[in-house]
C-alpha positions as CSV (number, residue, x, y, z in Angstrom):
1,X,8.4,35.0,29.3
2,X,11.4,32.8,29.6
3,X,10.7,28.8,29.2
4,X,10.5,26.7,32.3
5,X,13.6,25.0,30.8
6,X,15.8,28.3,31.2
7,X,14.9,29.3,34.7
8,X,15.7,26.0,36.2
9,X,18.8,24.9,34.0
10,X,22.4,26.4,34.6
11,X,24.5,26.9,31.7
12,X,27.9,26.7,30.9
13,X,29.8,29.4,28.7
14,X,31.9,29.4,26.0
15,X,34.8,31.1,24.8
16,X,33.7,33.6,21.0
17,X,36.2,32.6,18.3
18,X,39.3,35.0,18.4
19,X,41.0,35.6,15.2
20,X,41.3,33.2,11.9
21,X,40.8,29.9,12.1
22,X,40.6,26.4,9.8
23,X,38.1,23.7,10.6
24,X,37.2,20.7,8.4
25,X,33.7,21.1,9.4
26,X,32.2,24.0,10.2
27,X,29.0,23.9,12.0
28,X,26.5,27.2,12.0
29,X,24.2,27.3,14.4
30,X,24.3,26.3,18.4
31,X,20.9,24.8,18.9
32,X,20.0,21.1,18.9
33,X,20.6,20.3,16.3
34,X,24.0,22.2,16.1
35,X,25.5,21.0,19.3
36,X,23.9,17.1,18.4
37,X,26.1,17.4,14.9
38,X,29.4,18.5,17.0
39,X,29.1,16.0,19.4
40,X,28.9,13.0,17.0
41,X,31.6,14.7,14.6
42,X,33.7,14.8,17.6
43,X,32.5,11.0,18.8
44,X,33.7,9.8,15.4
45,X,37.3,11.7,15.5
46,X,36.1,14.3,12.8
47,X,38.1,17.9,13.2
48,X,34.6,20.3,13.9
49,X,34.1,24.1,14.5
50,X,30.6,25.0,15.5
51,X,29.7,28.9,15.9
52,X,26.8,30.1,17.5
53,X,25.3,34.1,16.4
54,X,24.8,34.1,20.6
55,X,24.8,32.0,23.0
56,X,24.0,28.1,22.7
57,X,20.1,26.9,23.1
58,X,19.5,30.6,23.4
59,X,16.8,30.5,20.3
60,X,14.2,28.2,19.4
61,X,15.6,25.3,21.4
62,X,14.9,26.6,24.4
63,X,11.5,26.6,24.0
64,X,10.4,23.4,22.8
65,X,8.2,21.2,25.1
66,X,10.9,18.3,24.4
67,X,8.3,15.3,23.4
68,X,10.3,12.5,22.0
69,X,8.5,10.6,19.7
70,X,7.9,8.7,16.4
71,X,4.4,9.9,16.2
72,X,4.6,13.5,14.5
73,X,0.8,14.1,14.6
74,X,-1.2,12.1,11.8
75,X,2.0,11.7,9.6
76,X,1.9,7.8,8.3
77,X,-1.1,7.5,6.3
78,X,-0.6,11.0,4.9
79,X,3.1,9.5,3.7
80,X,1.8,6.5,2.4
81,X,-0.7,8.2,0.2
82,X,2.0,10.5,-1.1
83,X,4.8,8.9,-1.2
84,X,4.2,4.8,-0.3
85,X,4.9,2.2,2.3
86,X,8.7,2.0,1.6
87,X,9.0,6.0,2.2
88,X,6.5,5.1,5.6
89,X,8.3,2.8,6.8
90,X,12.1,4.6,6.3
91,X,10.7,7.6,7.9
92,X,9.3,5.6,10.8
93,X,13.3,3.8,11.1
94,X,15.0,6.9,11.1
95,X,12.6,8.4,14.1
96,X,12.4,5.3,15.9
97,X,16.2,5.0,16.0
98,X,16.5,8.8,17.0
99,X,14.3,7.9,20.1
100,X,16.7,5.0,21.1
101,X,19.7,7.5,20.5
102,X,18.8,9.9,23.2
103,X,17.6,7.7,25.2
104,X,21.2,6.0,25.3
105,X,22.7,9.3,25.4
106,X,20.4,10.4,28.6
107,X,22.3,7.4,30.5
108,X,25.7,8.7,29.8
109,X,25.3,12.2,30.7
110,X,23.1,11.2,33.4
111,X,19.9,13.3,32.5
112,X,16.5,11.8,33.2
113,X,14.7,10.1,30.2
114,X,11.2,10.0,31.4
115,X,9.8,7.1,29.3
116,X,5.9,7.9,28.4
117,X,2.8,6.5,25.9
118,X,2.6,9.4,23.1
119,X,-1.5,9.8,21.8
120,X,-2.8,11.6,19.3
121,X,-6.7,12.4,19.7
122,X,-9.4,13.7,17.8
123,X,-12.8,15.4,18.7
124,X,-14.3,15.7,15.5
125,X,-13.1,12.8,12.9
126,X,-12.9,9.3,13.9
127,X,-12.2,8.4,10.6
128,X,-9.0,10.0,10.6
129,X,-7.7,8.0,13.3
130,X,-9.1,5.0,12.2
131,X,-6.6,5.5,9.0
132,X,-3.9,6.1,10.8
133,X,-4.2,3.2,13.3
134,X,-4.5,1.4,9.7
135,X,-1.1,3.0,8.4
136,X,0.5,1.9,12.0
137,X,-0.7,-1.6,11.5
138,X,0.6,-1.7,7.9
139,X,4.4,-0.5,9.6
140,X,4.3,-2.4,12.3
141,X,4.2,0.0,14.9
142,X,2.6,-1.2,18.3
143,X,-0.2,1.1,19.1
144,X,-4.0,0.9,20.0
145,X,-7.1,2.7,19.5
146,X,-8.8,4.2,22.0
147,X,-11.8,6.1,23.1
148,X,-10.9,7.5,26.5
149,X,-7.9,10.1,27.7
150,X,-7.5,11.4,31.3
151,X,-7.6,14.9,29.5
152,X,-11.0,16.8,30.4
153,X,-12.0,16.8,26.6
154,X,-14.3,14.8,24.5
155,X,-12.7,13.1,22.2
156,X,-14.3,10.4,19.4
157,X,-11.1,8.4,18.9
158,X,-7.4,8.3,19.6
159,X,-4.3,6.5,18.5
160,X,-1.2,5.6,21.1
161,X,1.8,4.8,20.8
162,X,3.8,3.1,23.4
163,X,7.4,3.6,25.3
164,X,8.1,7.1,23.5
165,X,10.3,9.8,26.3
166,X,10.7,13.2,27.4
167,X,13.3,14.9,28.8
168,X,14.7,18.2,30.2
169,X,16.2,19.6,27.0
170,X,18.1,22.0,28.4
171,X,19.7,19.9,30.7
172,X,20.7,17.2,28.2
173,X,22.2,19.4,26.0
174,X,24.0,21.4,28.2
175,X,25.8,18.3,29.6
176,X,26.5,17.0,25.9
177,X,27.7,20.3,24.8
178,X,30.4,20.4,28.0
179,X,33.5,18.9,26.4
180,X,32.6,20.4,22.7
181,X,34.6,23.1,20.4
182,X,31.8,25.8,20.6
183,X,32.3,29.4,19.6
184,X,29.7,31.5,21.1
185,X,28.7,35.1,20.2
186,X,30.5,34.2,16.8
187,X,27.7,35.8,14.2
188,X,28.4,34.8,10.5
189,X,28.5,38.0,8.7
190,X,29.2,36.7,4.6
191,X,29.8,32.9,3.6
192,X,31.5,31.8,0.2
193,X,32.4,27.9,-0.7
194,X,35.3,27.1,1.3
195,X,35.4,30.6,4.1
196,X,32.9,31.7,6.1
197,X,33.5,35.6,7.8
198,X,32.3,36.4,11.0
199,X,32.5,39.2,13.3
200,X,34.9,37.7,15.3
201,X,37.3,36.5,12.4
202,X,37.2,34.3,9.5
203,X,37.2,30.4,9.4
204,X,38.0,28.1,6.4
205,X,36.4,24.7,6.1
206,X,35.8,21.9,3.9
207,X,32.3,21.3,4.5
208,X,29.5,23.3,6.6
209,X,26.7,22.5,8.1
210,X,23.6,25.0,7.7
211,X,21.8,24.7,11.5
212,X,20.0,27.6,12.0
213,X,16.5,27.0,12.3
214,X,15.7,28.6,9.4
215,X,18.1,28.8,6.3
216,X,20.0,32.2,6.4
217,X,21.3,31.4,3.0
218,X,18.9,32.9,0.6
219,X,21.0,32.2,-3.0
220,X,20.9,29.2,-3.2
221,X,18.0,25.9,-2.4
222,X,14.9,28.5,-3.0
223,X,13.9,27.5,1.3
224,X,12.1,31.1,1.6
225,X,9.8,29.4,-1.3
226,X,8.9,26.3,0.9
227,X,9.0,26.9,4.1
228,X,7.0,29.0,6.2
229,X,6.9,29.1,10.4
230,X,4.3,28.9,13.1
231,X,4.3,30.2,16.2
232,X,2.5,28.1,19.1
233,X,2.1,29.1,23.0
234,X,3.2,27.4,26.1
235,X,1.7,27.2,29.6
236,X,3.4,25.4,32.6
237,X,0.4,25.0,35.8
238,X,0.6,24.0,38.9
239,X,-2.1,22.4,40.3
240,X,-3.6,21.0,37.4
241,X,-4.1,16.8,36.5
242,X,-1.5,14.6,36.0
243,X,-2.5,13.1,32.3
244,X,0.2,10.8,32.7
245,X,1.4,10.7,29.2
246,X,1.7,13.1,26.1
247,X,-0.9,14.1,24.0
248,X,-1.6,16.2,21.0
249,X,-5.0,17.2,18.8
250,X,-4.5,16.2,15.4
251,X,-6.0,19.4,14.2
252,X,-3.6,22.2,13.1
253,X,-4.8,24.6,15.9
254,X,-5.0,21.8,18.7
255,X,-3.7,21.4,22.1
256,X,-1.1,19.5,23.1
257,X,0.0,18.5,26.9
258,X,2.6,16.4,28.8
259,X,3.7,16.9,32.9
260,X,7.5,17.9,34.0
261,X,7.5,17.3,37.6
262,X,4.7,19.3,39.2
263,X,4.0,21.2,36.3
264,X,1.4,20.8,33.2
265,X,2.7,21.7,30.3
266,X,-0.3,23.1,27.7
267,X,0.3,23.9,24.3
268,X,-1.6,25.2,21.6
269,X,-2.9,28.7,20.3
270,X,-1.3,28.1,16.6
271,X,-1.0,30.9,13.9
272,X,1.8,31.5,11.0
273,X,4.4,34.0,12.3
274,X,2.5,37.6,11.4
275,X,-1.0,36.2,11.4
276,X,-3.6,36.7,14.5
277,X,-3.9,33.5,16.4
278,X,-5.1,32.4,20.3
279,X,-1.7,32.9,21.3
280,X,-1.7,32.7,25.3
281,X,-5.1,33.8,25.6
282,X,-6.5,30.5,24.2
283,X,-4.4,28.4,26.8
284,X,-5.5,30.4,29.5
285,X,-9.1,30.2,28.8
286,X,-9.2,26.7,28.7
287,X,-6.9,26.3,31.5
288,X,-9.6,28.4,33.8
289,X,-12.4,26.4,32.4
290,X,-11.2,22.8,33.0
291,X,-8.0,23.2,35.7
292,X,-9.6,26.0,38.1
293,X,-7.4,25.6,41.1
294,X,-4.5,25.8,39.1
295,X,-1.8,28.6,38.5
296,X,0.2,29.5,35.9
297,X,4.2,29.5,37.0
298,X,5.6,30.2,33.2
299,X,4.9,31.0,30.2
300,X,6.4,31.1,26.5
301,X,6.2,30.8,22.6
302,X,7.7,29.0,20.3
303,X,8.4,28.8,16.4
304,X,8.5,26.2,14.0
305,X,9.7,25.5,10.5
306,X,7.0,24.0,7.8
307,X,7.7,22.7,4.5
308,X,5.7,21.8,2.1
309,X,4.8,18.0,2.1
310,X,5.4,17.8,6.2
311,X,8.8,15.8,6.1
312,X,12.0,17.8,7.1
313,X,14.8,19.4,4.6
314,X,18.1,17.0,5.3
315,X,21.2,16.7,3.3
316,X,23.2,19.2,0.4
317,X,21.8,23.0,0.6
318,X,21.2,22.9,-3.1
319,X,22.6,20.5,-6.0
320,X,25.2,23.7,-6.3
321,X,26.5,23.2,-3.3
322,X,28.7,20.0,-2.8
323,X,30.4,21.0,0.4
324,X,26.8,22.9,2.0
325,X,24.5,21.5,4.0
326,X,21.3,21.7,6.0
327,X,18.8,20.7,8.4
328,X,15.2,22.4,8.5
329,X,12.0,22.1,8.6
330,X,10.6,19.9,11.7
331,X,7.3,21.0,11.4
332,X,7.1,21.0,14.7
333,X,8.8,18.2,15.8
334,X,12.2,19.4,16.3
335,X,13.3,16.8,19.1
336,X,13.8,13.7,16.5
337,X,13.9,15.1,13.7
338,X,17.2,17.2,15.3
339,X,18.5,13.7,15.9
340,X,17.7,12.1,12.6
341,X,19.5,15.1,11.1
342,X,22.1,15.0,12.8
343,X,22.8,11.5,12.3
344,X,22.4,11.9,8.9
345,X,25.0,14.6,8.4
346,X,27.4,12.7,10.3
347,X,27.6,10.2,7.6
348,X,27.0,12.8,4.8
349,X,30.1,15.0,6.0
350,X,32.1,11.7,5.9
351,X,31.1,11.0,2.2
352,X,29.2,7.8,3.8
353,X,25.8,6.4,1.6
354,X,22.6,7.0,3.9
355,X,19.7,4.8,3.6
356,X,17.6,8.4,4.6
357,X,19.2,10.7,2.0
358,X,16.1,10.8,-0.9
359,X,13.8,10.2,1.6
360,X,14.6,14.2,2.9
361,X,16.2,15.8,0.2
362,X,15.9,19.3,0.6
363,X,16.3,18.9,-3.7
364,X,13.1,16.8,-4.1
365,X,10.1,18.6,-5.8
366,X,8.3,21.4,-4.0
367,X,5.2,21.5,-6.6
368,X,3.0,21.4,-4.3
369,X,-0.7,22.8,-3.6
370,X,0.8,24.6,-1.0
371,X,3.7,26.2,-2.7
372,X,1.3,28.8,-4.7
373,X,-0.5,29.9,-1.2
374,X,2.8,30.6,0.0
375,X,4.2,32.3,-2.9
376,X,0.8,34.7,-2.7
377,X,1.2,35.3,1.2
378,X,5.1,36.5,0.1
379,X,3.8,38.8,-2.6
380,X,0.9,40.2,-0.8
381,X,3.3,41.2,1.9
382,X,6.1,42.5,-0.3
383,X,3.4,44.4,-1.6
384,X,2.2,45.8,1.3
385,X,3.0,49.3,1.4
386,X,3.9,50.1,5.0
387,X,7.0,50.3,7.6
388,X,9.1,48.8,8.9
389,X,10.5,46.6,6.8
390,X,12.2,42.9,7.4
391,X,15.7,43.2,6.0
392,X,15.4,39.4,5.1
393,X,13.8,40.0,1.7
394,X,11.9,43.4,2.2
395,X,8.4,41.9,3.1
396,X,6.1,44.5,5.4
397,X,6.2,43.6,9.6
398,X,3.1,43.2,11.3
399,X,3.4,44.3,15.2
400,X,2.5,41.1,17.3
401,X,1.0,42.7,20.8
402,X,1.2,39.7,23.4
403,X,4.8,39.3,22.4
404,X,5.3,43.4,21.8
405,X,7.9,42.1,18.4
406,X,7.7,43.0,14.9
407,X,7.1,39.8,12.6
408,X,7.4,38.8,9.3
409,X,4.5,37.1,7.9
410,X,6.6,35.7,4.7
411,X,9.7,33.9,6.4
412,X,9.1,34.5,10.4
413,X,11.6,36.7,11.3
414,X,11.1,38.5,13.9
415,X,12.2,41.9,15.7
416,X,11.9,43.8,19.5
417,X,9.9,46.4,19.6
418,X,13.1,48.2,18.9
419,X,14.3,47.0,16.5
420,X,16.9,44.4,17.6
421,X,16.6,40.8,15.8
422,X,14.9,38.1,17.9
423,X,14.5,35.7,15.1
424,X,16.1,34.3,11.9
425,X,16.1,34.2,8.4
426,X,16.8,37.9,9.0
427,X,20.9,38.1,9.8
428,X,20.3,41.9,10.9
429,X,18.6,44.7,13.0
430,X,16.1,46.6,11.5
431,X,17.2,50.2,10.1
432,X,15.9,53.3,12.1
């Protein structure tokens, strides 16, 4: 079940770290938004270690479907409710600039930046897009209604968005990471504030950077109180329509789709990590019901980070933390938000202001209506009196049987079905 991305993308290797080292920046974490940190700390001339538990893009990176866009679903309106038009419009700056930066970026390494309309659709509440179209109007973001998608759906109303991109991730960030200071198979075994120690030796910094999907830092910034992941599912067909742009429901549990050369790309089948959901099974019925002739060539999942109030975590771990710092919680759009992150904690690093910093402090208030559901799923499964257990913080695994994995319904770790660790918060195997 490996992505499209890894079985047609080469990539290179790096050296593990050997012995003890001194960085002024140590970067945790050898995903996107890990390798997009090193590579503008070592643009600007800043002295940059960045260690990877693995191998790079060898987690959730590798299984995004790489859309690259400002429109995160039905975001604006929901913002400008919350939070006002100044907060709207900042958010919208910081993603629209993150699109720009790769696709600048995609000309210098050479990797194709496929430049595409982005839509959001509905099939049961035109009001909703009617609001956001509103909110779009308000920010001054080009866009149109309109009623009619080249998907084989029926739809009441849709939103698009014009000149938004996606790419090959893998390819892109193999190429940026070519020249960078990477330390692979490098796990972090204890942090304190100024040493880190790892299985392969210990390395003192000045400041770190936190980029692990997840926060694996439980002591400090409270993250396994507000956020909580979501696995989705991924089909690539052949044969099927070309919809000739990317499109995503703007319910919870919708589909999404966008083409990569011959293939379709269909996503959806949504459920919190531990939960039953459609998984692959949704995906395929829908893909024998509307694409007929087609066949599927690959298949994966994916996982995302979700906060609270639907904006990422960006900036100081915690306000007891000076010299800590993190990037999580995309909800589900990892591709700018990696970008806006890591632009951000360029300038944060550097002791530089950033017009972005309140806008996603992971400090800002998590009283929320959500926060209490959470907090009861956690109990419920720390409750639960069954085996085995996730070593994260104790909370009982539920066996997932498409993906044949243990996972935690609290944080979203997850295990193989023997035991070894397949995703983080947990930092360990699980005990036999």
């Amino acid at each position: 079940m490996n992505s499209i991305w890894t079985e047609i993308t080469k990539k290179p290797n790096f050296n593990s770290l050997d012995g003890n080292i001194k960085t002024d920046v140590l970067i945790v974490g050898g995903g996107l938004t890990g390798i997009l940190c090193a590579y503008m700390l070592h643009d600007a001339g800043i002295d940059y270690t960045l260690i990877e538990a693995n191998e790079i893009c060898s987690g959730i990176t590798k299984n995004t479907t790489a859309k690259i866009t400002v429109q995160h679903g039905l975001i604006y309106n929901n913002i400008i409710g919350k939070y006002g038009i100044k907060a709207a419009k900042l958010y919208y700056k910081a993603n629209s600039n993150a699109v720009g930066h790769y696709e600048n970026l995609c000309k210098i390494f050479d990797c194709r930046f496929e430049t595409q309309d982005a839509v959001v659709y509905s099939t049961t509440d035109k009001t909703k897009i009617s609001e956001e179209h509103k909110a779009y109007r308000e920010l001054g973001i080009p866009s149109e209604v309109v009623t009619q998608i080249p998907l084989p759906l029926s739809i009441i109303g849709a939103v698009k968005i014009y000149n938004q991109g996606q790419i090959n991730p893998l390819e892109f960030l193999y190429n940026l990471s070519q020249k960078l200071n990477i330390k692979e198979n490098t796990r972090l075994v204890e942090i304190t504030p100024d040493c880190v120690k790892t299985d392969r030796g210990n390395i003192c910094y000045k400041k770190a950077i936190i980029a692990t999907h997840f926060p694996i830092i439980n002591k400090h910034g409270s993250y396994f109180m507000k956020i909580y992941q979501h696995r989705s599912y991924v089909l690539a067909l052949e044969n099927a329509k070309n919809v000739s742009g990317m499109y995503i429901e703007e319910k919870k549990k919708g589909l999404s789709f966008r083409n990569f050369d011959k293939y379709l790309l269909l996503g959806g089948g949504s459920h919190r990590t531990g939960k039953k959901g459609g998984c692959w099974h949704e995906l395929e019925c829908f893909a024998q019901k509307h694409y007929p002739k087609s066949r599927i060539a690959y298949r994966w999942a994916t996982q995302d980070c979700i906060t609270l109030d639907s904006m990422p975590y960006i900036g100081k771990y915690s306000r007891n933390t000076p010299n800590l710092f993190v990037a999580t919680g995309y909800n589900k759009w990892g591709f700018t938000s990696s970008m806006v992150a890591a632009e951000m904690l360029c300038d944060l690093v550097q002791e530089k202001k950033n017009e972005y910093t309140e806008l996603f402090s992971p400090s800002r208030s998590v009283i929320h209506p959500k926060l209490a559901g959470n907090a009861a799923e956690a109990v419920f499964n720390l409750l639960t009196p069954t085996v085995p257990r996730c070593p994260h913080m104790g909370c009982a695994l539920k066996y997932n049987k498409y993906e044949h994995t243990w996972d935690c319904p609290c944080h979203g770790s997850r295990f193989t079905s023997d035991g070894k660790l397949a995703d983080n918060p947990a930092t360990q195997n699980l005990k036999r």
